[in-house]
Backbone bond lengths (Angstrom), bond angles and torsions (degrees), N, CA, C in turn:
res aa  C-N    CA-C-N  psi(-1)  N-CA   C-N-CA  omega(-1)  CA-C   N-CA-C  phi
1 X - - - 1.467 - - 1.522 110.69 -
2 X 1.668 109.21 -40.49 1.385 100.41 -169.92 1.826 110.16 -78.80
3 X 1.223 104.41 -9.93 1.587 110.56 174.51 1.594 118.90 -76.17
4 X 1.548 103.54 -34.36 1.388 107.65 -176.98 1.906 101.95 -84.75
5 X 1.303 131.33 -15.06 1.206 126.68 162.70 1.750 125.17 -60.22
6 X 1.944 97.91 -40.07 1.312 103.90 -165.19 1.719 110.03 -81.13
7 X 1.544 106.11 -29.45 1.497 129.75 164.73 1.822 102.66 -38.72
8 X 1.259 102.02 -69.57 1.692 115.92 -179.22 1.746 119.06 -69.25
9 X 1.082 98.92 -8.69 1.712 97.64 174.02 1.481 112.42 -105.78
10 X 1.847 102.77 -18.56 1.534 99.61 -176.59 1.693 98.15 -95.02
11 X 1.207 131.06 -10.77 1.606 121.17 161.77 1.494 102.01 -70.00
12 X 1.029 121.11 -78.29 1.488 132.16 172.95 1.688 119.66 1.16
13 X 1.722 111.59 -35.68 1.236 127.25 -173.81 1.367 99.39 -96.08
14 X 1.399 133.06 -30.65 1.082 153.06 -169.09 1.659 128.77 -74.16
15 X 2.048 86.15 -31.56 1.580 97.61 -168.88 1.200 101.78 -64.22
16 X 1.446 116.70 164.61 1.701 127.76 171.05 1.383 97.00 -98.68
17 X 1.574 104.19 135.55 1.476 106.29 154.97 1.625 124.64 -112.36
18 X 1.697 88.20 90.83 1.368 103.71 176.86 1.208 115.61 -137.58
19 X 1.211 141.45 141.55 1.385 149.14 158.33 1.375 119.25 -66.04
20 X 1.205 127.57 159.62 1.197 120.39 153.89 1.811 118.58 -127.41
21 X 1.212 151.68 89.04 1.282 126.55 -160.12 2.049 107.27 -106.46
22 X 1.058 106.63 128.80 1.420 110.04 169.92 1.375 132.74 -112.31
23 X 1.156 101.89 121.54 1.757 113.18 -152.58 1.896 88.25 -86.57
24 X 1.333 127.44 125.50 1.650 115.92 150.46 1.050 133.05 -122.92
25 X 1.386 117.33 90.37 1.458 135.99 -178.67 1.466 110.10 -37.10
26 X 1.594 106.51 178.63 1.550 110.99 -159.05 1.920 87.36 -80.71
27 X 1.133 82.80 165.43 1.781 117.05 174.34 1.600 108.58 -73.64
28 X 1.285 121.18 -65.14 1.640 102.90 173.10 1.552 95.91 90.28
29 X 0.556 110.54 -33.63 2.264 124.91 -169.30 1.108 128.24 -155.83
30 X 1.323 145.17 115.08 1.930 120.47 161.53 1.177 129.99 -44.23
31 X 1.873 118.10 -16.70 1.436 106.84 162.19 1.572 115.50 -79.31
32 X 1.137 122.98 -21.83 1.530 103.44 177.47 1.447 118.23 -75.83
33 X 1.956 100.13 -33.71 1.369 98.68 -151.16 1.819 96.39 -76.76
34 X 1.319 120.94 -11.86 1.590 114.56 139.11 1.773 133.53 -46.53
35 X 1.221 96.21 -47.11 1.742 95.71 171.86 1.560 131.12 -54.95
36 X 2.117 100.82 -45.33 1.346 123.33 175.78 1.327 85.92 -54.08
37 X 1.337 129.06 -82.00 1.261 128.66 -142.55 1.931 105.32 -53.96
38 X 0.799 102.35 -41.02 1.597 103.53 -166.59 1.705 94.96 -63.57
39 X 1.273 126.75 -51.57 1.201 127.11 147.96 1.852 140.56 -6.36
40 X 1.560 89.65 -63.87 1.974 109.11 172.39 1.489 93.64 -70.85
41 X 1.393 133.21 -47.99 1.321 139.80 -179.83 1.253 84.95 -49.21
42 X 1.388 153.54 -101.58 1.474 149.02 -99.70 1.553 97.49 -84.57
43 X 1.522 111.57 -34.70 1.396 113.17 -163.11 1.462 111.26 -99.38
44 X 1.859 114.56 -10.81 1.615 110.13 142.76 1.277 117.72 -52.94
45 X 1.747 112.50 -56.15 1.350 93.42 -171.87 1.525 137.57 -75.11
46 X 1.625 100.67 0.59 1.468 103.73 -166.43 1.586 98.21 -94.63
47 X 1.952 114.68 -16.10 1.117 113.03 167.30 2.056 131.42 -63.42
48 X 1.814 92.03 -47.92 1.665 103.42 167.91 1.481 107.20 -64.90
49 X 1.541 149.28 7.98 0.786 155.39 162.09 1.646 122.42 -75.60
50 X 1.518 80.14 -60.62 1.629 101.50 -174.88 1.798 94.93 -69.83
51 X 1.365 133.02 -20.02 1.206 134.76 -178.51 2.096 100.31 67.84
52 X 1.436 107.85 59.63 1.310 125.51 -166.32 1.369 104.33 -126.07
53 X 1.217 159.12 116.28 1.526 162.78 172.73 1.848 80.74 -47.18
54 X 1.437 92.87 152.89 1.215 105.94 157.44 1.465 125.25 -151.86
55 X 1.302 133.27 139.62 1.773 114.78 176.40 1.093 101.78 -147.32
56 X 1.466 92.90 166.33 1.897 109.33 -148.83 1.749 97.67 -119.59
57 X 1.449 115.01 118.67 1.684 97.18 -170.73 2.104 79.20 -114.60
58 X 1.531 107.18 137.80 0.943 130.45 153.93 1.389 145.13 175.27
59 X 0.822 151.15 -136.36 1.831 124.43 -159.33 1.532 118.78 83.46
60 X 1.774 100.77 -165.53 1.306 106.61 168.08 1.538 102.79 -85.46
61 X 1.610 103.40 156.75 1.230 131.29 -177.24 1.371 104.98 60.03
62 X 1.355 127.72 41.03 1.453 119.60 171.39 1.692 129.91 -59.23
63 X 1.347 122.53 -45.34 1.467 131.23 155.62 1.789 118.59 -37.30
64 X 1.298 106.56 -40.03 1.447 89.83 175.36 1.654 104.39 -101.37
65 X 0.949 134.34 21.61 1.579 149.31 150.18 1.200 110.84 -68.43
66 X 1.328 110.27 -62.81 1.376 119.74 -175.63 1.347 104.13 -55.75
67 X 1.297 121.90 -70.58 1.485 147.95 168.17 1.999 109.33 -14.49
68 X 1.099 87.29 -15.69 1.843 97.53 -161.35 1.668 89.12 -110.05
69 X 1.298 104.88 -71.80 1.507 119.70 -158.43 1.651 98.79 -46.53
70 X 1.617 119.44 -27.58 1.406 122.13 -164.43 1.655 108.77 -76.39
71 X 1.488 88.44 -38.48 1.688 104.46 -163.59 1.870 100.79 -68.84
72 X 1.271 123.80 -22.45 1.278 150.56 160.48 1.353 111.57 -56.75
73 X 0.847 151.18 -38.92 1.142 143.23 -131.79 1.831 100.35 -86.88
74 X 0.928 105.50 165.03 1.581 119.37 -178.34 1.198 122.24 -74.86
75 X 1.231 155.98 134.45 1.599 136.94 -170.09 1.432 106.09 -91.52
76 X 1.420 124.26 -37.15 1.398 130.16 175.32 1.591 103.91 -71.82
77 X 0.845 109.81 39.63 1.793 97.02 -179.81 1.356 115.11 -169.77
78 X 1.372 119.22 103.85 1.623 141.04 170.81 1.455 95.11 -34.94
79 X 1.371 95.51 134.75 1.248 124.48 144.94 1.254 150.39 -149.33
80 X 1.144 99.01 134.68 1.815 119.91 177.95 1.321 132.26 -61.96
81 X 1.490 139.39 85.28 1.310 132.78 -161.92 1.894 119.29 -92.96
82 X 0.828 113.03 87.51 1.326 111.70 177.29 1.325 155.37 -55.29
83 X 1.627 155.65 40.72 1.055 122.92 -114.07 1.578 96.33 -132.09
84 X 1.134 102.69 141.06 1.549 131.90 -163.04 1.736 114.53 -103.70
85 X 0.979 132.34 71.00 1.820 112.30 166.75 1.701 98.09 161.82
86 X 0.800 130.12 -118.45 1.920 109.81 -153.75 1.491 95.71 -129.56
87 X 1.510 95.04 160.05 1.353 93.21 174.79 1.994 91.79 -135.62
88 X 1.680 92.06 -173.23 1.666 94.98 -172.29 1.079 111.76 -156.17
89 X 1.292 148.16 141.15 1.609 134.01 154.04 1.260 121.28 -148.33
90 X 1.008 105.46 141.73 1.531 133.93 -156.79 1.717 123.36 -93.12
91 X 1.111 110.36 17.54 1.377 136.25 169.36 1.979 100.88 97.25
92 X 1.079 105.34 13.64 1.579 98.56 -163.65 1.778 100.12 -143.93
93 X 1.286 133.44 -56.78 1.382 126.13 172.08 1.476 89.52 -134.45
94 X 1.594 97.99 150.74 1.622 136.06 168.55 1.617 90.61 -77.42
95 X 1.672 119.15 132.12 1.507 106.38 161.33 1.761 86.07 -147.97
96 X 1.136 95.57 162.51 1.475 119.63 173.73 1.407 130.37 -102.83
97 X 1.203 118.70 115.46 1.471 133.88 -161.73 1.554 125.56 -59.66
98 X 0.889 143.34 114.90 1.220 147.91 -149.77 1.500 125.73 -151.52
99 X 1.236 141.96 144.60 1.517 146.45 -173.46 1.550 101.99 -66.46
100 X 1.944 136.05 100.25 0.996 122.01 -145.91 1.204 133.13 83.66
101 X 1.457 133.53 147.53 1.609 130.51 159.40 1.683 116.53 33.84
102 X 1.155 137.53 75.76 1.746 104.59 169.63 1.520 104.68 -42.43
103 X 1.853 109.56 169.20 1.296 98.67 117.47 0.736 126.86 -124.31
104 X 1.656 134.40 -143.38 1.711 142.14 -148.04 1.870 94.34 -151.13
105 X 1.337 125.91 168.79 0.775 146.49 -158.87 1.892 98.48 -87.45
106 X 1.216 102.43 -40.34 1.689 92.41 -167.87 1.892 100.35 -69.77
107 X 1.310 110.98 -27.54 1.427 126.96 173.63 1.597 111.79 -57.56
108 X 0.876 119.35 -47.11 1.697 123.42 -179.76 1.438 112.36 -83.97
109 X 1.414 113.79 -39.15 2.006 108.31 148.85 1.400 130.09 -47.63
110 X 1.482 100.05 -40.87 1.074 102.17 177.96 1.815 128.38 -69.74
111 X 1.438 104.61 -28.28 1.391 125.38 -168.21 1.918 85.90 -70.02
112 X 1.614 115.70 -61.90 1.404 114.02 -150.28 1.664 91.22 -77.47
113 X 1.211 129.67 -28.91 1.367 114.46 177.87 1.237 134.37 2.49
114 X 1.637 116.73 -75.99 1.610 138.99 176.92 1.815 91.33 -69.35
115 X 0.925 149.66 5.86 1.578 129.22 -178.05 1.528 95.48 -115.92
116 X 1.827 80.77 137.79 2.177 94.41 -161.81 1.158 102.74 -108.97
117 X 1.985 119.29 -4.47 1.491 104.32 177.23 1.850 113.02 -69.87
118 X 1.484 87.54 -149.83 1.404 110.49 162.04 1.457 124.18 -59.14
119 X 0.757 131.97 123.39 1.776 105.61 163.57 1.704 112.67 -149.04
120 X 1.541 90.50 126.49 1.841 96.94 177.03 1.549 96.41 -86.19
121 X 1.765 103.74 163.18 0.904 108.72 165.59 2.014 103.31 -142.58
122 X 0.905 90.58 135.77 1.761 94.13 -177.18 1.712 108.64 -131.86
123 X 1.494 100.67 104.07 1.558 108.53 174.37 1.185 98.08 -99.54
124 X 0.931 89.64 121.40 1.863 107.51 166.66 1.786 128.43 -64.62
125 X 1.499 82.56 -41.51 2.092 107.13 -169.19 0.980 129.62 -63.00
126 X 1.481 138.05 155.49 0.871 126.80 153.07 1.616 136.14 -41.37
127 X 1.364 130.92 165.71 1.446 122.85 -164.73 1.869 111.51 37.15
128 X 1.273 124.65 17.14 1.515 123.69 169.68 1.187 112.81 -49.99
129 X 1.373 122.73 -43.38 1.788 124.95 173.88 1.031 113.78 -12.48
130 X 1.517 109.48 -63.41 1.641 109.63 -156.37 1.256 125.13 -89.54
131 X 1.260 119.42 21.05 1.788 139.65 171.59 1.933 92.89 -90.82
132 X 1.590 119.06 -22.04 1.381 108.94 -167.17 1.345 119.95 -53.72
133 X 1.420 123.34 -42.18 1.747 154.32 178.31 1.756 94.37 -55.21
134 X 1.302 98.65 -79.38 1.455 103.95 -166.71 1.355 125.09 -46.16
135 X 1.403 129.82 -34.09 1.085 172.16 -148.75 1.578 106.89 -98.05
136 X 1.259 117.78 -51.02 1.538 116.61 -157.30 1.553 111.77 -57.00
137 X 0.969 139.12 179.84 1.175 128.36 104.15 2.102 88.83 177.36
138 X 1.592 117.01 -155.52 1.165 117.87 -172.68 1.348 104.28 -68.59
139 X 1.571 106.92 151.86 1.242 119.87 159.42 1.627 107.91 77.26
140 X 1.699 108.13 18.96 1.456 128.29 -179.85 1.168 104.77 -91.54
141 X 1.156 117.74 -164.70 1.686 151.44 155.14 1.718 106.02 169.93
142 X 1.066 133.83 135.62 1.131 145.45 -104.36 1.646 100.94 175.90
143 X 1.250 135.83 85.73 1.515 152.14 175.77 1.304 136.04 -100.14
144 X 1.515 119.30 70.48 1.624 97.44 -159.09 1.863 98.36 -94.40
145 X 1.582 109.92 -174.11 0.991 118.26 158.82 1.836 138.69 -89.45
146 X 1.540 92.53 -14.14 1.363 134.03 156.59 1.047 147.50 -69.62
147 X 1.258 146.45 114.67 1.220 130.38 158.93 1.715 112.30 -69.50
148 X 0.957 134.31 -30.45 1.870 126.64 165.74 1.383 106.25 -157.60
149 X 1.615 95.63 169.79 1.695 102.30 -163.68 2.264 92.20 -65.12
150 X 0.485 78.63 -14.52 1.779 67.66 -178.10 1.462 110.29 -87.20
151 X 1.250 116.37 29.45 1.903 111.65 159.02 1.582 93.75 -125.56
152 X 1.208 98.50 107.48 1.571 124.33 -162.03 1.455 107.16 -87.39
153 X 1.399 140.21 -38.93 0.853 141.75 177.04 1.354 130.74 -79.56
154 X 2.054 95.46 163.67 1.889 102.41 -170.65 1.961 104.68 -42.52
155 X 1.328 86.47 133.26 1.735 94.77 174.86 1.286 105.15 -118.00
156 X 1.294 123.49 134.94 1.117 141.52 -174.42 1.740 119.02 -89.30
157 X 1.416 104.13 -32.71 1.365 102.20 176.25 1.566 123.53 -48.87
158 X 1.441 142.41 -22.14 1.075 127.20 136.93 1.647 139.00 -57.91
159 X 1.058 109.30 0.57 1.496 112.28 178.24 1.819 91.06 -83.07
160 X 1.199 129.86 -47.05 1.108 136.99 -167.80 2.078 109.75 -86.04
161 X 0.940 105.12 -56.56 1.545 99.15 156.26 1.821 113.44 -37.45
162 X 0.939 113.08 -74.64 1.571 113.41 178.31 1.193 116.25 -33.11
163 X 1.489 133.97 -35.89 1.165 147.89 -175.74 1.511 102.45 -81.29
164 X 1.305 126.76 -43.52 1.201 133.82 -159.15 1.517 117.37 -84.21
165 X 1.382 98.01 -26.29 1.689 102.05 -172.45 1.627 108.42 -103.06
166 X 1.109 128.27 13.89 1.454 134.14 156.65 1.921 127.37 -75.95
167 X 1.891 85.72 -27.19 1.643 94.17 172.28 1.324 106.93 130.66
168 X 1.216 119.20 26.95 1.342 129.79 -173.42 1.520 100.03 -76.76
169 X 1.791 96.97 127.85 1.701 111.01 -175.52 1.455 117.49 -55.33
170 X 1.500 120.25 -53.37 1.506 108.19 171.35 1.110 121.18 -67.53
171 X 1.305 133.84 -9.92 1.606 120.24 172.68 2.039 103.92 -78.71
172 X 1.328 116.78 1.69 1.286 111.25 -165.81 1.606 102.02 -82.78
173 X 0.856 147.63 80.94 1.655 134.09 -148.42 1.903 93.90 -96.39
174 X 1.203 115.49 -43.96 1.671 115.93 163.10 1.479 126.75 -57.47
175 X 1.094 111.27 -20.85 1.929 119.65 161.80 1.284 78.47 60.52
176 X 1.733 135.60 79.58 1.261 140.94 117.48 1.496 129.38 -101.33
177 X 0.887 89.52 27.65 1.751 93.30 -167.29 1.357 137.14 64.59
178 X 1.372 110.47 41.34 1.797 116.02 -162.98 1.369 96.40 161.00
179 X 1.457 102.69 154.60 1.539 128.16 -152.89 1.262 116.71 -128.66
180 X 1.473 129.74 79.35 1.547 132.46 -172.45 1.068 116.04 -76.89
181 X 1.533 119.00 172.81 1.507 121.20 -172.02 1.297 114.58 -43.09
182 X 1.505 111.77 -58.38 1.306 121.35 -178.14 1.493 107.81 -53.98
183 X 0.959 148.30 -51.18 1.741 137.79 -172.49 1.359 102.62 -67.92
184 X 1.583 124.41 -36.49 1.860 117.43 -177.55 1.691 105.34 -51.89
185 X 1.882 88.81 -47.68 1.400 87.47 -179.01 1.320 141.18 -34.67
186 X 1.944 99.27 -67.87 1.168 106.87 172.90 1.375 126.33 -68.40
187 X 1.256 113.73 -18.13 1.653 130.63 178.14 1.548 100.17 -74.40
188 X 0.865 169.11 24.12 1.400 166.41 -135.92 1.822 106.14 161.21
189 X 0.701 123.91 -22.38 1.651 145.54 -176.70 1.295 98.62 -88.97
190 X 1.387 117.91 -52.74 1.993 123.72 -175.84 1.483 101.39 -77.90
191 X 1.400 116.80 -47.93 1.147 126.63 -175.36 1.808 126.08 -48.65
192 X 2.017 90.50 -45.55 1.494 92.17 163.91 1.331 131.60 -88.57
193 X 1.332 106.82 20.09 1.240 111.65 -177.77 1.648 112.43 -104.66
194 X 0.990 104.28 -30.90 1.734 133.35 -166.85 1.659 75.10 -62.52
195 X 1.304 102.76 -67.97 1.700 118.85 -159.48 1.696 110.70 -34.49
196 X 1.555 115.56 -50.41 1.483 131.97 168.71 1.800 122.80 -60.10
197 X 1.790 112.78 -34.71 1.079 115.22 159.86 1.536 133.47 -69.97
198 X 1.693 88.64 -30.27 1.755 89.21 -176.92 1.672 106.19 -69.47
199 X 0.828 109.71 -7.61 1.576 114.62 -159.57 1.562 99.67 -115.22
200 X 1.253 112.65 -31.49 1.826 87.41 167.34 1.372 108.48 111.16
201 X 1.640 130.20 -3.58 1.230 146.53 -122.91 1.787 93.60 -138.24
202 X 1.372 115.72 144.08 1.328 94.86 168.32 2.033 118.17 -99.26
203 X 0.807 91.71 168.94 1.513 97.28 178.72 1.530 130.83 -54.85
204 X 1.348 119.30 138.85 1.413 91.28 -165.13 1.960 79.35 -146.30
205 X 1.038 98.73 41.54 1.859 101.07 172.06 1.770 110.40 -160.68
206 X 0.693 133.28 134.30 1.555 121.45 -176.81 1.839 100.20 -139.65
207 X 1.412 140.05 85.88 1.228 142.95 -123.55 1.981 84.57 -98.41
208 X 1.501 110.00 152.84 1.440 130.32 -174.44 1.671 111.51 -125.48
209 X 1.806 87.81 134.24 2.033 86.27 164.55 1.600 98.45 -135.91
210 X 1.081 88.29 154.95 1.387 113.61 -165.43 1.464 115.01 -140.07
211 X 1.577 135.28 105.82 1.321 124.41 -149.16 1.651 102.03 -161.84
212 X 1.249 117.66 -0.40 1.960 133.92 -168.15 1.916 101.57 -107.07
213 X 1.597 122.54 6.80 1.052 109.62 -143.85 1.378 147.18 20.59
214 X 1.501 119.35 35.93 1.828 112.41 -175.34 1.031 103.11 -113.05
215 X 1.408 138.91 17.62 1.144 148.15 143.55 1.643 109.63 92.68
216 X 1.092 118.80 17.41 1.249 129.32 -154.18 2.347 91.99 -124.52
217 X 1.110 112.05 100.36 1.117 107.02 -167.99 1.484 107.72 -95.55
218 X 1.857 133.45 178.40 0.635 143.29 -157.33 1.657 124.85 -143.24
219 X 1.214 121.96 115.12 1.494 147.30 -175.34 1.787 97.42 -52.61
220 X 1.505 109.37 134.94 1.641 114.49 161.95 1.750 109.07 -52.81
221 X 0.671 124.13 -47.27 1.593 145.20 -162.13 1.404 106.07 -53.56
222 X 1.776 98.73 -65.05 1.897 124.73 167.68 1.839 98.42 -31.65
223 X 1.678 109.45 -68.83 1.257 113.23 -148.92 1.713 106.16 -70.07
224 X 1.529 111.49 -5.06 1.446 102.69 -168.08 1.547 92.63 -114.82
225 X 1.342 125.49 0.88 1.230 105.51 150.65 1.710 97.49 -144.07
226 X 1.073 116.53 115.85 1.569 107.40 -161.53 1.813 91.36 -124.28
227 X 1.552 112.19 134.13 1.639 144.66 176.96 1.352 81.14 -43.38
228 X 1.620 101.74 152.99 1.229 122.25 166.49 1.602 103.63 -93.87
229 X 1.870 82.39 141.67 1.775 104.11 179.24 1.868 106.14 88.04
230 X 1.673 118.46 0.68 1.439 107.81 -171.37 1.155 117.99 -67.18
231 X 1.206 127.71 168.92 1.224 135.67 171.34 1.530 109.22 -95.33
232 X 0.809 130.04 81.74 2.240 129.10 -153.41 1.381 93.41 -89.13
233 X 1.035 118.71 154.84 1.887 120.72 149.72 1.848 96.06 -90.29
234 X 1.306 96.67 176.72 1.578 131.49 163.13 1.615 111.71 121.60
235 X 1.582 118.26 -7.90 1.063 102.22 -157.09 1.747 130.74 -83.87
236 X 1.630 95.17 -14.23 1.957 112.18 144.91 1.305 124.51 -58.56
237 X 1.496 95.58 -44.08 1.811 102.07 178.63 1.445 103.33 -65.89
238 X 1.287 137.96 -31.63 1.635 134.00 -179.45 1.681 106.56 -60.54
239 X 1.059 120.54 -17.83 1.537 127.21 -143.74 1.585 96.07 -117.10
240 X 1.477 124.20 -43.79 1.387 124.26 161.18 1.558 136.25 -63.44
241 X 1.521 126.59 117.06 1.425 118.38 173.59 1.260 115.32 -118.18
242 X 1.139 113.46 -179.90 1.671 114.91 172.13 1.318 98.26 -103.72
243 X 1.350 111.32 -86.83 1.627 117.16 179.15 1.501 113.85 -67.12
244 X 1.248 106.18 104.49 1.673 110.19 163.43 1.476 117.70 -62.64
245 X 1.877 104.62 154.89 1.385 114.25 -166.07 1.618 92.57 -89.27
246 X 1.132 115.67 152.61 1.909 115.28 159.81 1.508 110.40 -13.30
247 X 1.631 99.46 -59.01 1.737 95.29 -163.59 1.652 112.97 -74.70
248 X 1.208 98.62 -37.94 1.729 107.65 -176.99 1.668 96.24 -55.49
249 X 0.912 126.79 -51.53 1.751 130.69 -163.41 1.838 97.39 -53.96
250 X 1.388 99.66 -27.66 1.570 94.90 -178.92 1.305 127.69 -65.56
251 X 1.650 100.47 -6.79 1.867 99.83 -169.09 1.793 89.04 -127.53
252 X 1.638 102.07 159.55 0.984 111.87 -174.23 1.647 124.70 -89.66
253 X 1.415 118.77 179.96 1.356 100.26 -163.85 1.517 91.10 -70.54
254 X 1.387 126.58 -48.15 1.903 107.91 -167.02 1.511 88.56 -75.06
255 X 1.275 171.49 8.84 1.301 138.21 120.53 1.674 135.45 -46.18
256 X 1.287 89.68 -39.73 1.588 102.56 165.26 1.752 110.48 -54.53
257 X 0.966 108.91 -61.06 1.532 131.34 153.50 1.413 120.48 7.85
258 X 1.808 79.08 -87.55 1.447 100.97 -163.74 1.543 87.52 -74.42
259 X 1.652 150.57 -42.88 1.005 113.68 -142.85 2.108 97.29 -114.27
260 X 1.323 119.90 41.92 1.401 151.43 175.21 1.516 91.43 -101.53
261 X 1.612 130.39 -61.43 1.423 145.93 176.93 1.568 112.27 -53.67
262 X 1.629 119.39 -36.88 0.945 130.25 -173.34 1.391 101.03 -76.99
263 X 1.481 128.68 -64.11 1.390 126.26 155.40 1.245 131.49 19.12
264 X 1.382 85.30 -101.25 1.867 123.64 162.89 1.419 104.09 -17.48
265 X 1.396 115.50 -80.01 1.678 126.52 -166.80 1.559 96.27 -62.96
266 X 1.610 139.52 -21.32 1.117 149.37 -154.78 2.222 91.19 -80.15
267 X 1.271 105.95 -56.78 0.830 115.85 161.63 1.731 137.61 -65.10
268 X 1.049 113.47 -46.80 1.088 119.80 162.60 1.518 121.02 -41.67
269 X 1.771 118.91 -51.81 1.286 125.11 162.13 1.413 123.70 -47.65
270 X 1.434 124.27 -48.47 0.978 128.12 176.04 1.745 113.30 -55.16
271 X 1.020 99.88 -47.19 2.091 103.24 168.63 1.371 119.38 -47.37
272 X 1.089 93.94 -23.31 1.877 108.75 -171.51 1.545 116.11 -97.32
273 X 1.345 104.67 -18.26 1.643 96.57 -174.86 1.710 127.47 -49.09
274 X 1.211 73.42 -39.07 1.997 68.91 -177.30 1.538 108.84 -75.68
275 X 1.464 114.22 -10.00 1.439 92.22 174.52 1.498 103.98 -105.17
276 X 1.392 142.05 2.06 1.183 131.19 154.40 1.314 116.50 -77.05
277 X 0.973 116.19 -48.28 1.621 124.29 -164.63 1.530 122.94 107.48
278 X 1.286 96.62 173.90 2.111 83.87 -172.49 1.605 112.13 -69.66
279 X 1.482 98.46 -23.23 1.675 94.59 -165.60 1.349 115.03 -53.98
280 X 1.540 105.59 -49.66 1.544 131.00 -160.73 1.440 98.81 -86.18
281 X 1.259 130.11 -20.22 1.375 120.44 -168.15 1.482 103.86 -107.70
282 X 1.291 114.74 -15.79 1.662 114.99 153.70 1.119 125.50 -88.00
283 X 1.255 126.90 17.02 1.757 137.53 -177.23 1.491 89.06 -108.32
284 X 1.300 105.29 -56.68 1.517 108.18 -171.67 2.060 120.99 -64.20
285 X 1.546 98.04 -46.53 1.742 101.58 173.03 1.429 99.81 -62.10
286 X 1.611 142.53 -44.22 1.429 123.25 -172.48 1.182 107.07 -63.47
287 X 1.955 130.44 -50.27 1.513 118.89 164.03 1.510 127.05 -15.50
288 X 1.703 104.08 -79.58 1.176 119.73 -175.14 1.799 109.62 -45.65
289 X 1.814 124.52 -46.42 1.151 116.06 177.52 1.495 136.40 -93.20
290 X 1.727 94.44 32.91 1.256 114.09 -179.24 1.900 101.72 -104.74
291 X 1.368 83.91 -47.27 1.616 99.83 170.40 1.544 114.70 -30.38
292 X 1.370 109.86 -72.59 1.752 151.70 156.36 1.362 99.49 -13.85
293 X 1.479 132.98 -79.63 0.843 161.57 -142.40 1.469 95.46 -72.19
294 X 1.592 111.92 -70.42 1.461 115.83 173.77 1.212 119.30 -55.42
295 X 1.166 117.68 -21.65 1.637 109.88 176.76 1.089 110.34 -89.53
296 X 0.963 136.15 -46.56 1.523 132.30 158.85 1.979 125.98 -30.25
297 X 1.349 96.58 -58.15 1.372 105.87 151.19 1.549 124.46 -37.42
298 X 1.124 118.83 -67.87 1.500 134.11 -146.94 1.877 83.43 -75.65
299 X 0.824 110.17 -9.48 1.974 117.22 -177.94 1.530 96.05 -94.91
300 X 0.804 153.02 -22.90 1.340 156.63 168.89 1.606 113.08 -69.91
301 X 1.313 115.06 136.06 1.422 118.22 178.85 1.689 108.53 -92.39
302 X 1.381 102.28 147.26 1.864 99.21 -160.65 1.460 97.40 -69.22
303 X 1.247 124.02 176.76 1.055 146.82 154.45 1.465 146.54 -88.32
């Protein structure tokens, strides 16, 4: 008895509190509505992987599904919004296509408004851009397939994201064993681009992250060679995964947490050196990697 308690209290510390919800808009075609699907497939399995709940809202009346499932949602618990299948706009709002009702971008701001966690959002669609604005703000991250609602066409960068965020080895560019927002991104971002060159064709998707709340999002291209002094996004998205590596699974979500926080200031110091000086800025980096150190530890089972 006392084994099957300690079994259930040491997952318990372990569980993730994250959601995952995946929206799948209408098909439009039997060749896409093959692609979407192969798609919800990749990101079930990269979800039962990641050991992450996942649910799939689609059918008729999907918008006020969504509309419900959001207003629901848990406050202690991240979530991941997904959405899979076409988008459109009509010179006036970007909305996303769906079995029933679209909606539009001021509609899906409006839904996450009242929610104070985390929340990703990953548009897959065409015209996705223009959810980036509406969408932003703290405690975001924000993914389109777009650079603005006026690149109207099938976008491919989710066919390749889906693939990427389950743990796929070439999207791992840090060789830790696991694949965060930020690498799907850019891994799926290069990928759809490759796709338009090999072919001779010009581009008709240019994919966005957005993760600093200023609403002002950011090109794959920017981040791999980014102006001096920019202000870039990605650097939450570096810090988020789906599928944890062996070692990451060892620490908990407020360890993950706390040492994501530790990071941050990890960096932050480093910006500062020349105006502290070495003394103060080496008093302060041994602090911070003492911090580090112990948390890392305290994730370890004694000996």
């Amino acid at each position: 008895m006392r084994l099957w308690l300690f079994i259930l209290f040491t997952c318990s510390l372990h569980a993730r509190n994250l959601d995952v919800v995946i929206v799948r808009g209408a098909d439009g075609a039997e060749e896409y509505g093959k692609k979407f699907t192969t798609q919800v497939e990749a990101w079930k399995a990269a979800c039962a992987k990641g050991e992450v709940p996942v649910e799939i809202i689609s059918g008729a009346e999907t918008t006020a599904k969504l509309e419900k499932r959001l207003a629901a949602a848990k406050p202690d618990r991240s979530l991941w919004l997904v959405l899979i299948g076409h988008g459109t706009f009509d010179g006036r709002e970007a909305k996303f296509n769906v079995e029933g009702p679209d909606f539009d971008a001021k509609q899906l701001a409006a839904w996450l408004a009242p929610l104070k966690q985390e929340i990703v959002v990953i548009h897959n669609a065409s015209s996705s851009g223009g959810f980036v604005r509406p969408l932003a703000g703290k405690g975001r991250i924000i993914i389109t397939a777009t650079k603005g609602p006026d690149e109207v066409f099938y976008a491919r960068f989710g066919e390749h994201f889906a693939e990427a965020i389950g743990g796929l080895g070439d999207a791992d560019l840090d060789q830790d064993k696991q694949v965060s927002l930020l690498e799907a991104f850019r891994h799926a971002s290069k990928a759809a681009a490759m796709f338009y060159e090999n072919e001779g064709r010009l581009a008709t998707e240019h994919a966005l992250i957005e993760d600093n709340g200023d609403g002002a999002a950011t090109r794959r291209e920017v981040l791999e060679a980014p102006p001096a002094e920019a202000k870039l996004d990605g650097e939450r998205a570096s810090q988020l995964v789906l599928v944890l590596s062996d070692e990451e699974k060892k620490l908990t979500d407020e360890q993950r947490k706390k040492r994501d926080a530790l990071e941050v200031e990890l960096k932050k110091l480093k910006e500062q050196r020349v105006t502290l000086g070495d003394e103060a800025y080496y008093t302060k980096l041994e602090k911070l990697l003492r911090q580090l150190s112990e948390l890392y530890g305290s994730s370890r089972p004694a000996t």
